[in-house]
Legacy VTK file of the C-alpha trace (Angstrom):
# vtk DataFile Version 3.0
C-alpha trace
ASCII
DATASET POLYDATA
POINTS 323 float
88.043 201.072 131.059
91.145 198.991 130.121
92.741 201.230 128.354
92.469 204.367 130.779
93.794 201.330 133.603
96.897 200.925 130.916
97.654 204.370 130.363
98.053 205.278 134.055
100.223 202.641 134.193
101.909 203.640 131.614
102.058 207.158 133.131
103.567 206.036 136.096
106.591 203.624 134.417
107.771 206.669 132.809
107.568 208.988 136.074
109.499 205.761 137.939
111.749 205.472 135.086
112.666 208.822 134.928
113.168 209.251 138.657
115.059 206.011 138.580
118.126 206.931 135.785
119.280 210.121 137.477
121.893 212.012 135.468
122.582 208.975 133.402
120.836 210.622 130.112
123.253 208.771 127.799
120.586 205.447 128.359
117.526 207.578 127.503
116.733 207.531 123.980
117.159 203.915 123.942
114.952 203.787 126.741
112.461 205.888 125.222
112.372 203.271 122.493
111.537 200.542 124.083
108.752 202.118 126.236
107.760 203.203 122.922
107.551 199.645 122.129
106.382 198.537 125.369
103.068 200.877 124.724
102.709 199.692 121.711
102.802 195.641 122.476
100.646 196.472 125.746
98.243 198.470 123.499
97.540 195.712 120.966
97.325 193.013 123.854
94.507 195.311 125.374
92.539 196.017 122.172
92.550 192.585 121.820
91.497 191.899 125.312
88.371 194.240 125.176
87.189 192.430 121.917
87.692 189.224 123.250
86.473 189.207 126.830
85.422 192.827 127.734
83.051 193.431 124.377
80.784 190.111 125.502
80.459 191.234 128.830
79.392 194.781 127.689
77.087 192.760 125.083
75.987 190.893 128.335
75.362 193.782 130.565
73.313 195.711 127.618
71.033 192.832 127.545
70.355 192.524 130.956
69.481 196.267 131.399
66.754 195.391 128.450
65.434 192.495 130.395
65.327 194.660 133.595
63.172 197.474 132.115
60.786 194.808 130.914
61.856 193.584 127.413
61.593 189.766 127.522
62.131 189.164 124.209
65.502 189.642 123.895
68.454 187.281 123.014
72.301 186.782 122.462
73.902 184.754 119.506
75.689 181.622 121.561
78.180 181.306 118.892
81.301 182.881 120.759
84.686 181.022 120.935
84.772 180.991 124.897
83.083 177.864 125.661
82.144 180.233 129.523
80.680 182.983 127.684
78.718 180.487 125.318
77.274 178.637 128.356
76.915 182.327 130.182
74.923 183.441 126.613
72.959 180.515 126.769
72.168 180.920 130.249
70.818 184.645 129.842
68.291 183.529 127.111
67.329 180.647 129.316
66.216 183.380 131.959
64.607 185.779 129.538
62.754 183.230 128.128
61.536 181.882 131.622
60.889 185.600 132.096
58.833 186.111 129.531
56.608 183.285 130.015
56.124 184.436 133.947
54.812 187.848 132.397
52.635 186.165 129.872
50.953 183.781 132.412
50.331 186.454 135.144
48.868 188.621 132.040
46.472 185.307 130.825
45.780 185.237 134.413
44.470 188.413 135.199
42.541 188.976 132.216
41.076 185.644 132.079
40.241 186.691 135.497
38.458 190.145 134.378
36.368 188.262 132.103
35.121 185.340 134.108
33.960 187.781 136.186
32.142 190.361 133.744
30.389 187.736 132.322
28.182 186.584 135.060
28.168 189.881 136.360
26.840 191.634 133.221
24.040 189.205 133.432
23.249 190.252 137.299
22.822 193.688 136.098
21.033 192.687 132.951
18.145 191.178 134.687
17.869 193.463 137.509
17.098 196.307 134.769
14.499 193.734 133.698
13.305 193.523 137.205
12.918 197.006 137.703
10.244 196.956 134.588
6.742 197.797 136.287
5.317 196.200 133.594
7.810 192.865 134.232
5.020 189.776 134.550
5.352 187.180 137.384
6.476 184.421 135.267
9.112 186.749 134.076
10.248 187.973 137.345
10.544 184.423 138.286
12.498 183.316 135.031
15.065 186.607 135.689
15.444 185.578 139.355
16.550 182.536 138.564
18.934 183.347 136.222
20.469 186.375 138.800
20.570 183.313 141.144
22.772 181.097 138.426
25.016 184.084 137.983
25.644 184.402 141.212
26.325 180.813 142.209
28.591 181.068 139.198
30.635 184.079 140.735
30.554 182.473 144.347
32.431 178.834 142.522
34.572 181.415 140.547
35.868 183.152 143.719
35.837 179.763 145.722
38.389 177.814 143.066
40.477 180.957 143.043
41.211 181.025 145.953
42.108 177.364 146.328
44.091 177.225 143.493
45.882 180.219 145.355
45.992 178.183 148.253
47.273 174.824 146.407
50.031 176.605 144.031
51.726 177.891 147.235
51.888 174.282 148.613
54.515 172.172 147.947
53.035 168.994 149.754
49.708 167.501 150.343
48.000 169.084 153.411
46.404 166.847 156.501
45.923 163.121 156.046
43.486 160.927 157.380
42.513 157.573 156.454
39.075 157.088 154.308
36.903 155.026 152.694
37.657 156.239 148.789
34.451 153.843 147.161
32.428 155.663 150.010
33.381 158.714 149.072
33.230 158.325 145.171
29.273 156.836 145.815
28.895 159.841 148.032
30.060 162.517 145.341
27.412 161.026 142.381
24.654 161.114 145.109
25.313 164.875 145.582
25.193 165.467 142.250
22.031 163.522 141.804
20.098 166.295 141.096
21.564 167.272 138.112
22.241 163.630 136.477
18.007 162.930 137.287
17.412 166.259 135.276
19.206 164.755 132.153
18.557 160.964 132.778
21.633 159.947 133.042
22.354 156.538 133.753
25.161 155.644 135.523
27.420 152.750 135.389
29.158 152.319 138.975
31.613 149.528 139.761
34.319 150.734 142.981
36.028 148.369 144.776
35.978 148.435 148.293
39.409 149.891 149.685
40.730 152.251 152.428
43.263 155.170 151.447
45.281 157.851 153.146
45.159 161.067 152.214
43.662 164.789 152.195
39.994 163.394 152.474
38.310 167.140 151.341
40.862 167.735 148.282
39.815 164.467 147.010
36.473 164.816 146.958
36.883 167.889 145.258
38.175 165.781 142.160
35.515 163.063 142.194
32.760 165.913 142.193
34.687 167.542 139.714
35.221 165.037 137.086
31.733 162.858 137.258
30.359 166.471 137.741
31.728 168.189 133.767
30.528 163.970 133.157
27.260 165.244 133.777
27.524 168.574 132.732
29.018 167.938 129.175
26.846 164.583 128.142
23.420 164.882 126.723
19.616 164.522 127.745
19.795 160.140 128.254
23.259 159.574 128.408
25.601 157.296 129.906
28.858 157.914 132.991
30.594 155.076 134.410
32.546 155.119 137.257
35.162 152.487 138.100
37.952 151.937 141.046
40.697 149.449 141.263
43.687 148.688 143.174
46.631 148.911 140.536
50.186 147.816 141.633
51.826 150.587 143.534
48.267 152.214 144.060
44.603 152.782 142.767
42.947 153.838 139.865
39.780 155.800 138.805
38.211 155.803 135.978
35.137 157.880 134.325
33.807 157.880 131.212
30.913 159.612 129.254
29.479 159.125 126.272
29.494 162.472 125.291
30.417 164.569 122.334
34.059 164.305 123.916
37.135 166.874 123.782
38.752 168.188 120.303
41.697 166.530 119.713
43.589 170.020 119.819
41.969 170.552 123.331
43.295 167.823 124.639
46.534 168.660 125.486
45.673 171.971 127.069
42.607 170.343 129.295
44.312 171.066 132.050
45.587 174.515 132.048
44.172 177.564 133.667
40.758 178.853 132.539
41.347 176.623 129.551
37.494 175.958 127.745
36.945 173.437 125.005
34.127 174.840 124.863
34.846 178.843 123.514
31.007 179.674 124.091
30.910 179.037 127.313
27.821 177.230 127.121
28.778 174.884 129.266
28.829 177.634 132.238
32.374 176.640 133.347
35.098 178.798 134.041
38.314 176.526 133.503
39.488 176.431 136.318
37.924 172.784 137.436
40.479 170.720 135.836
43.399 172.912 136.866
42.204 172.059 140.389
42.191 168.369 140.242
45.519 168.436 138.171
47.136 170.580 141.102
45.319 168.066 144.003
46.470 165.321 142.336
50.016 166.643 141.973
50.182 167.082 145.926
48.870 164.112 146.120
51.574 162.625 143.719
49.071 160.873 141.957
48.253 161.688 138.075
45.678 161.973 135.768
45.034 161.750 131.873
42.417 162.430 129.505
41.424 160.562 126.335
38.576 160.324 123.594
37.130 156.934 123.401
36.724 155.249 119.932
32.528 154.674 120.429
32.599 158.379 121.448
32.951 160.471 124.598
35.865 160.414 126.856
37.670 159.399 129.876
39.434 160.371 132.764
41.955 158.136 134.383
43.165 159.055 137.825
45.902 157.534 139.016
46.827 157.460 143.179
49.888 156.186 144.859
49.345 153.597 147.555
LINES 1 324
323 0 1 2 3 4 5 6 7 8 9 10 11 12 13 14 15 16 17 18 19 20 21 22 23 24 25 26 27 28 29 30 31 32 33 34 35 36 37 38 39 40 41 42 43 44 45 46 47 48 49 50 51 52 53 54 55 56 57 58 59 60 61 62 63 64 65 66 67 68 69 70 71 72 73 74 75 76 77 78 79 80 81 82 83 84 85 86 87 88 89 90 91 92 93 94 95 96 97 98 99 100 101 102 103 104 105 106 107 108 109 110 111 112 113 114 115 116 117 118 119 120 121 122 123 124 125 126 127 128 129 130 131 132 133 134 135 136 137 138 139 140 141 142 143 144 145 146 147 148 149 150 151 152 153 154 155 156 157 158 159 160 161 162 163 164 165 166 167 168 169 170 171 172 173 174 175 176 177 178 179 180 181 182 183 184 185 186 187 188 189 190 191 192 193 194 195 196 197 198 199 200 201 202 203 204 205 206 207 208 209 210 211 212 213 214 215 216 217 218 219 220 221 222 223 224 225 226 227 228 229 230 231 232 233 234 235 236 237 238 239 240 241 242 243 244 245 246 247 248 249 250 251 252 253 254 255 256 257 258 259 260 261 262 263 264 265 266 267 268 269 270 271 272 273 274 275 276 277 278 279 280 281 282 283 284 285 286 287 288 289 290 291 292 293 294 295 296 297 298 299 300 301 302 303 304 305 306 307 308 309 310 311 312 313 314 315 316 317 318 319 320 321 322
């Protein structure tokens, strides 16, 4: 594009110059010359221009035509001499690389998605077939039912947390506030979940200071029935949970602990993350998404939380709440 710009210009010095000298013809071979030489100087300074600004930008544009018809994966050397088209390079691959991990997370998503929900699903229909057996005996109908129930429950918390997650990644602040009794509210989450501790014999360790705190009253609840819930869920037949809450300078802290098999090490640092499972089986019947939650409640909250193994075994949660 430079050098058609330069040639018209060219083009139109010589119809000037021509137009210009009238009968004065003696002046014209030496003219001639040094337009001669004037195409030649302005020739090499734009050769040199399109290889050292108008080449990267080409490079530049090339790429981003790639990116926009979906390749993610590609990238420009940063080692140019211009510092702007170094930082401009470095920029681009910043982007695609952002891209790319947008793409891979929506793709995790929605196929993590597929199969939390084929699973229980599969089983439904599995043990309706069985149900439709004339020669199905009570006990078994009754054993089938209550595994079509489990399923089902299991797609109705799958649905629930996706949508709240939905809800909570569009938020950028903490919803309504009101001011609560969190030790009530702790005590009240195990007593909910009594049922399922008094199945296993769990006992329970419970020490929660009394204290008032402000804040979304129905998010938080959802993290104490979360965390002493996968306490439960995760120990074994006779085990132990303990519970603890303190006022900490600049807030309050939560603590519970299991005595569990606890979480490989190699786990740990991905707890959190969506549809994440420790446990590849799935025999825990979880779906991953529980710890995202309270991780994303907690954020809004702009409180934190960690996890850890202990050194006698199991593991512990620390929450961590601005006051």
């Amino acid at each position: 594009m430079a050098e058609i710009t330069f040639s018209i210009i060219i083009a139109l010095l010589l119809l000037w110059l021509f137009n210009s000298m009238g009968n004065d013809r003696v002046l014209l071979p030496l003219t001639l010359w040094q337009i001669m030489l004037s195409i030649l100087i302005g020739g090499t300074i734009t050769t040199f221009l399109s290889r050292w600004f108008f080449a990267p930008i080409t490079k530049l544009s090339r790429a981003m035509s790639q990116v926009a018809s979906g390749d993610f994966k590609v990238r420009l050397e940063t080692d140019s001499s211009i510092s702007e088209i170094q930082e401009l390079y470095s920029n681009f691959n910043l982007m695609a690389g952002e891209l790319g991990t947008t793409e891979i997370l929506q793709t995790d998503f929605v196929s993590n998605v597929s199969h939390e929900f084929k699973t229980p699903i599969s089983a439904i229909e599995g043990y309706a077939t069985l149900l439709q057996d004339e020669r199905c005996k009570p006990g078994e109908r009754r054993q089938y039912t209550d595994k079509i129930l489990l399923n089902t429950r299991r797609l109705s918390e799958l649905v629930g947390n996706i949508l709240l997650l939905s809800r909570l990644d569009n938020q950028s602040i903490q919803g309504k506030k009101s001011l609560f009794r969190l030790d009530e509210q702790i005590r009240q989450a195990i007593v909910l979940l009594e049922p399922k501790w008094s199945e296993k014999d769990i006992e329970f360790d419970v020490e929660l200071e009394s204290l008032e705190y402000t804040g979304s009253e129905a998010l938080l609840f959802h993290v104490w029935s979360n965390l002493i819930g996968n306490a439960v869920k995760f120990n074994s037949s006779g085990g132990y949970v303990g519970v603890r809450l303190e006022r900490k300078k600049g807030g309050v802290r939560v603590q519970v602990d299991d005595n569990g098999p606890g979480i490989p090490e190699e786990s740990l640092e991905h707890i959190f993350d969506k549809f994440y499972q420790s446990d590849s089986s799935h025999k825990s019947e979880g779906n991953g998404l529980g710890l995202a939650l309270v991780k994303r409640i907690l954020d809004l909250s702009g409180g934190s939380i960690s996890a850890e193994n202990l050194a006698g075994g199991g593991c512990r949660f620390t929450v961590f709440l601005p006051m």
